[in-house]
BALOBA-1460 file (C-alpha; in Angstrom, 3 decimals):
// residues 168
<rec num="1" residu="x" x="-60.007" y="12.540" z="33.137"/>
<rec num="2" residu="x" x="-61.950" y="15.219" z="31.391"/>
<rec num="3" residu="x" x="-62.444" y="16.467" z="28.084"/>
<rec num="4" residu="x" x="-64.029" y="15.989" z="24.677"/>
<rec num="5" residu="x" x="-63.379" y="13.608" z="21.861"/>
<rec num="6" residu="x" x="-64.830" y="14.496" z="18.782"/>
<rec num="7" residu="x" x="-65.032" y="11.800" z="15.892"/>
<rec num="8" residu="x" x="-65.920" y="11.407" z="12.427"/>
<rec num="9" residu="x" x="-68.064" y="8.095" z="11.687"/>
<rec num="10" residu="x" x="-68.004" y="6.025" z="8.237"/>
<rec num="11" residu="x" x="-70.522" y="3.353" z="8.429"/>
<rec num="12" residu="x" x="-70.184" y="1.336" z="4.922"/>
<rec num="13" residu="x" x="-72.241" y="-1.877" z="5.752"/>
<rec num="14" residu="x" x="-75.375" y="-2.987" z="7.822"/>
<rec num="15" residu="x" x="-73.179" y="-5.224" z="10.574"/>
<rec num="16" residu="x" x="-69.971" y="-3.823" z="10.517"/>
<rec num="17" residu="x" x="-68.572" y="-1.219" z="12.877"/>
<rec num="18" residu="x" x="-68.171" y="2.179" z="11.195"/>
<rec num="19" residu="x" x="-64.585" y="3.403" z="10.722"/>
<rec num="20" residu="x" x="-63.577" y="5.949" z="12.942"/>
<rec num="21" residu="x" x="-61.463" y="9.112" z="12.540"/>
<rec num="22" residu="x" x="-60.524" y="11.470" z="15.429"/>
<rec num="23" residu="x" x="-61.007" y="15.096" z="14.638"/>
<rec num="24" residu="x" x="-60.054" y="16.457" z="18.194"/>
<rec num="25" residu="x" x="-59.339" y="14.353" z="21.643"/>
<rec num="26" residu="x" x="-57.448" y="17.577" z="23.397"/>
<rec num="27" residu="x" x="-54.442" y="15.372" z="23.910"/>
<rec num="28" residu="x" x="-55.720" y="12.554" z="25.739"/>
<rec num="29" residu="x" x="-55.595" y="8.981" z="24.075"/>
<rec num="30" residu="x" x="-57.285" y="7.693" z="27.118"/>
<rec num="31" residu="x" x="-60.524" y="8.950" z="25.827"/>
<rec num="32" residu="x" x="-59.821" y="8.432" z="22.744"/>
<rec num="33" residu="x" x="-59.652" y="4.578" z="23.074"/>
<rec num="34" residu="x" x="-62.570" y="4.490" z="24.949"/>
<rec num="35" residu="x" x="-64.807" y="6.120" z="22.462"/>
<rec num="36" residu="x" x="-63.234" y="3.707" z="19.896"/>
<rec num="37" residu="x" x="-64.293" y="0.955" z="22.590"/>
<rec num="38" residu="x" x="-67.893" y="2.493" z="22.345"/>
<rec num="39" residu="x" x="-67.791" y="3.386" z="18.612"/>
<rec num="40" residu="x" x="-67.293" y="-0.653" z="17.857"/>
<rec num="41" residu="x" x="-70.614" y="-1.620" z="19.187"/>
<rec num="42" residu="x" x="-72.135" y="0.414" z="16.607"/>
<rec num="43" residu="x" x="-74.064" y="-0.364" z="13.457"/>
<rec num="44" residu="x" x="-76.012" y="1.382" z="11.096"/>
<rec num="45" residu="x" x="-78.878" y="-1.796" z="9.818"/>
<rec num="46" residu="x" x="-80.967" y="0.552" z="7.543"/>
<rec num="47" residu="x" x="-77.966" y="0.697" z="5.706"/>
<rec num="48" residu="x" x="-78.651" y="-1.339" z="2.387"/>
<rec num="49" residu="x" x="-76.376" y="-3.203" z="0.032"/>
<rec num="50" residu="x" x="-74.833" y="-0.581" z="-2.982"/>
<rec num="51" residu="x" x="-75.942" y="2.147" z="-0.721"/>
<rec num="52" residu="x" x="-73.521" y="5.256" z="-0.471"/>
<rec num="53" residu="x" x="-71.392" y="5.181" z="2.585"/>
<rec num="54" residu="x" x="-72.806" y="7.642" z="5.802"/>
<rec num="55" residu="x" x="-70.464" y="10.015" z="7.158"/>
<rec num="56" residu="x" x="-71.685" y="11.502" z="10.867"/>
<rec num="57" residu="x" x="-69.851" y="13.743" z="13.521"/>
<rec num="58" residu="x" x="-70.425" y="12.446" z="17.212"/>
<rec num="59" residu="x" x="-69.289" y="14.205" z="20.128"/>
<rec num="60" residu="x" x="-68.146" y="12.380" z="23.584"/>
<rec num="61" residu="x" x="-67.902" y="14.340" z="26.549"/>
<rec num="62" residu="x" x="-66.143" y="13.243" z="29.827"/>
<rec num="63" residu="x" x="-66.654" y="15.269" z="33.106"/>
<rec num="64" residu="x" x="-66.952" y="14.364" z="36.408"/>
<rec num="65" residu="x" x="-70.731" y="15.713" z="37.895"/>
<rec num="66" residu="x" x="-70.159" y="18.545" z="40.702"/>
<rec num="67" residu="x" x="-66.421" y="19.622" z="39.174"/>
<rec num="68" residu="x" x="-66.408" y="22.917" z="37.834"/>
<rec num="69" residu="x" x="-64.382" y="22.606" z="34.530"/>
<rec num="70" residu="x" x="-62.751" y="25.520" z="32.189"/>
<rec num="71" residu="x" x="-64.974" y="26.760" z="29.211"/>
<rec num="72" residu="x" x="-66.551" y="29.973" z="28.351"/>
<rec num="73" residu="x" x="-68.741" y="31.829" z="30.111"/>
<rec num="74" residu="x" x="-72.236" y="31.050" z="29.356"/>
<rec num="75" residu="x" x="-72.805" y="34.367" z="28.102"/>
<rec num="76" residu="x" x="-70.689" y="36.961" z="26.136"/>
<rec num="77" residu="x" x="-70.997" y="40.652" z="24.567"/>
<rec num="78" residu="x" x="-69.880" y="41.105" z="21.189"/>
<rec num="79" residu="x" x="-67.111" y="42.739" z="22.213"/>
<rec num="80" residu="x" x="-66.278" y="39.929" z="24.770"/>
<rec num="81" residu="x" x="-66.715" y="36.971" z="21.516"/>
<rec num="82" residu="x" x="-64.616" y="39.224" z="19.044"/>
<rec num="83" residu="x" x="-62.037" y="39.317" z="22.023"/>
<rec num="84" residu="x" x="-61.467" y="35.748" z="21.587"/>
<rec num="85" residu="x" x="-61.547" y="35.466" z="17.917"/>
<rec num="86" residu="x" x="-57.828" y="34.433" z="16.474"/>
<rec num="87" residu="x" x="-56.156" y="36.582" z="14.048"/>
<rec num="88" residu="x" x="-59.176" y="39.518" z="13.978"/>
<rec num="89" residu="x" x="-57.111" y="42.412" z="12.562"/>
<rec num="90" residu="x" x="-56.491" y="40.666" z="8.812"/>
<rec num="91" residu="x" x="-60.556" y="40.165" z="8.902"/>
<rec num="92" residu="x" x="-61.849" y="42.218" z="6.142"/>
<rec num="93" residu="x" x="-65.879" y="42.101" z="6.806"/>
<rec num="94" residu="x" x="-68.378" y="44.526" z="7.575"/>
<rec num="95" residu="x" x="-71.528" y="43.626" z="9.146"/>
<rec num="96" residu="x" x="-74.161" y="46.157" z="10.004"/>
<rec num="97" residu="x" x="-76.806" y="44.748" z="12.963"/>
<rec num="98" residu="x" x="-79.194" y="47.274" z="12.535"/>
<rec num="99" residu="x" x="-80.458" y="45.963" z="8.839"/>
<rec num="100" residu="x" x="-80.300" y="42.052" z="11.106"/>
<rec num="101" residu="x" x="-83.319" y="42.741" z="13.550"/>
<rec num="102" residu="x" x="-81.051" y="44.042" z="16.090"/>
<rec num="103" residu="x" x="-80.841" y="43.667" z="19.105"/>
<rec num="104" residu="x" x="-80.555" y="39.840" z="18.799"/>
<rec num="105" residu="x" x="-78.634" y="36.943" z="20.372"/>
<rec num="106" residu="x" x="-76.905" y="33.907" z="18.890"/>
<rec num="107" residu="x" x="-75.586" y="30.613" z="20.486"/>
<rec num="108" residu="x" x="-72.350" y="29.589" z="19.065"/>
<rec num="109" residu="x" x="-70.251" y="26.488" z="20.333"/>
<rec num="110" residu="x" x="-66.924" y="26.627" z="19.507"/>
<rec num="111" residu="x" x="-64.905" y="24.024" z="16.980"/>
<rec num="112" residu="x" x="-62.515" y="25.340" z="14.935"/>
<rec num="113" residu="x" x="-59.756" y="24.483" z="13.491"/>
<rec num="114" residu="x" x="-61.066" y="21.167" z="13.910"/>
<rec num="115" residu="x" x="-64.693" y="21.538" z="12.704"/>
<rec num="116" residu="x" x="-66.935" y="24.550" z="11.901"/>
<rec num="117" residu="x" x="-68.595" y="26.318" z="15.027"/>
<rec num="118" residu="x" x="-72.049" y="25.588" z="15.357"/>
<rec num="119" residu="x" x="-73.728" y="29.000" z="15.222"/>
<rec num="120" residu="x" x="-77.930" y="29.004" z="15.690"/>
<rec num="121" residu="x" x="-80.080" y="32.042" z="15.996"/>
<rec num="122" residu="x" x="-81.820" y="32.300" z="19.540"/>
<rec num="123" residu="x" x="-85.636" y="33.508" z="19.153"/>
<rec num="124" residu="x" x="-87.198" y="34.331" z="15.245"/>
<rec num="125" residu="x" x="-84.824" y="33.870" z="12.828"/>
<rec num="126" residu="x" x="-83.798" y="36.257" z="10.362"/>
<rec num="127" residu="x" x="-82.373" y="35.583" z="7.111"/>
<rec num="128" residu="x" x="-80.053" y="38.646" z="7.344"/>
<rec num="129" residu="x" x="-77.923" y="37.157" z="9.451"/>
<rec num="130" residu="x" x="-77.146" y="34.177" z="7.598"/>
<rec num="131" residu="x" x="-73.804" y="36.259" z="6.557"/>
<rec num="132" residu="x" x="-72.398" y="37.164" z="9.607"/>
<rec num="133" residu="x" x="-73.133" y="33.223" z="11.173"/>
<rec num="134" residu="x" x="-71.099" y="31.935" z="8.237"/>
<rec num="135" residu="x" x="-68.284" y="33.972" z="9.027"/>
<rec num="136" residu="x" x="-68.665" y="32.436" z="13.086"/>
<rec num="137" residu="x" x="-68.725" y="29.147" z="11.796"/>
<rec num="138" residu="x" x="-65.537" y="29.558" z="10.147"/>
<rec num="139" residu="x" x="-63.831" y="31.776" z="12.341"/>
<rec num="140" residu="x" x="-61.084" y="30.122" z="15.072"/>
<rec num="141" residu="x" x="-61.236" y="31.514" z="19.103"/>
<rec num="142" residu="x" x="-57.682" y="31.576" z="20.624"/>
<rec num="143" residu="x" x="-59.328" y="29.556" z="23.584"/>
<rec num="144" residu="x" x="-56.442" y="27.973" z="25.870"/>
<rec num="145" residu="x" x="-55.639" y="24.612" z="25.481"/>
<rec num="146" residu="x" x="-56.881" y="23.272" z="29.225"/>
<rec num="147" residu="x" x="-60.284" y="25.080" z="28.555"/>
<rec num="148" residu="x" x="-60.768" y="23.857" z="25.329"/>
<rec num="149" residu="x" x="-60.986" y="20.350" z="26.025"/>
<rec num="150" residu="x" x="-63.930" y="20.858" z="27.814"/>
<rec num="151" residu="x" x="-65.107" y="24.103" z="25.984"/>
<rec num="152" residu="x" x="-65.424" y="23.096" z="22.374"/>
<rec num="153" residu="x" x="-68.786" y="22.169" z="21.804"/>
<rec num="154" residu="x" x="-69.902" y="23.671" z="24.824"/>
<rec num="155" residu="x" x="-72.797" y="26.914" z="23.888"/>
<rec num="156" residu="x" x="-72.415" y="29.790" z="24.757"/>
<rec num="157" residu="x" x="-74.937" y="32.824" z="24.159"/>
<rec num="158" residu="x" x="-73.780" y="35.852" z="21.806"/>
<rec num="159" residu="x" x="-75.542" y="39.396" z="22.544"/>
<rec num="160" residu="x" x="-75.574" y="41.540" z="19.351"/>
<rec num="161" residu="x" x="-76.428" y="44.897" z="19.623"/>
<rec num="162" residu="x" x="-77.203" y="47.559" z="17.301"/>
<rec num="163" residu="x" x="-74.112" y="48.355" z="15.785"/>
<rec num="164" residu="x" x="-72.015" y="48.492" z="12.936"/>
<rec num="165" residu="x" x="-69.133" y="46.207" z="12.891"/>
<rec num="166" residu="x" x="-66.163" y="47.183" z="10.269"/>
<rec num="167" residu="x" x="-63.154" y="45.479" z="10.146"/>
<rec num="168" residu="x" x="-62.588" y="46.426" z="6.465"/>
């Protein structure tokens, strides 16, 4: 058994197990039941009485150490990343790198539809970019169903060069 379970966490009390909804098990209710097995040990006791509820993401991930499993390559071009990225010809954006502090590279771990992408700047931030990351956090990759159950969540690193990317 491998893959990745992803689950969204409700804790509403000090000593009670949080509720537990499953944003993405990639089909396999094995390891689904055993996070829920896990997730019912759990307790959040800074939690007050008449405090608001807290709502967290967790991530499980099941792979056997030594086995090579399916995701994306560690690294990708632009090219490579936009290659993956579902429905791409109805995108109507325009980014232009070289006002970003181009050449630059971003680590992005695939989600969607399930949850936004995780999508952080590698090295010095720049606020430029804040545009184009929003649009990878919502965007979907057409990644294969056997290598996304051990690809989502998994980072891989973006190369951006100096270029002008118009889909417009």
């Amino acid at each position: 058994m491998i893959g990745t379970v992803l689950v969204r966490l409700t804790f509403t009390s000090p000593d009670v197990a949080p509720e537990m909804r499953v944003i993405y098990n990639g089909g396999d209710r094995r390891l689904e039941r055993a996070v829920w097995d896990r997730v019912l040990t759990y307790r959040m006791a800074c939690l007050k009485p008449g405090d608001e509820p807290v709502t967290a993401d967790q991530e499980f991930r099941f792979e056997f150490e030594g086995l090579d499993t399916p995701r994306l390559k560690p690294e990708l071009t632009l090219v490579q990343l936009l290659g993956l990225v579902k429905d791409l010809k109805p995108q109507t954006v325009r980014f232009d790198f070289s006002t970003m502090g181009c050449p630059f590279q971003l680590s992005v771990e695939p989600y969607q539809p399930w949850a936004q992408n995780s999508v952080r700047q590698v090295g010095e931030a720049n606020a430029g970019r804040r545009e184009f990351t929003e649009w990878l956090r919502n965007v979907t990759f057409e990644i294969p169903p056997r290598a996304m159950k051990t690809a989502i969540g998994q980072p891989t690193i973006i190369s951006v060069p100096c270029v002008l990317l118009d889909l417009t």
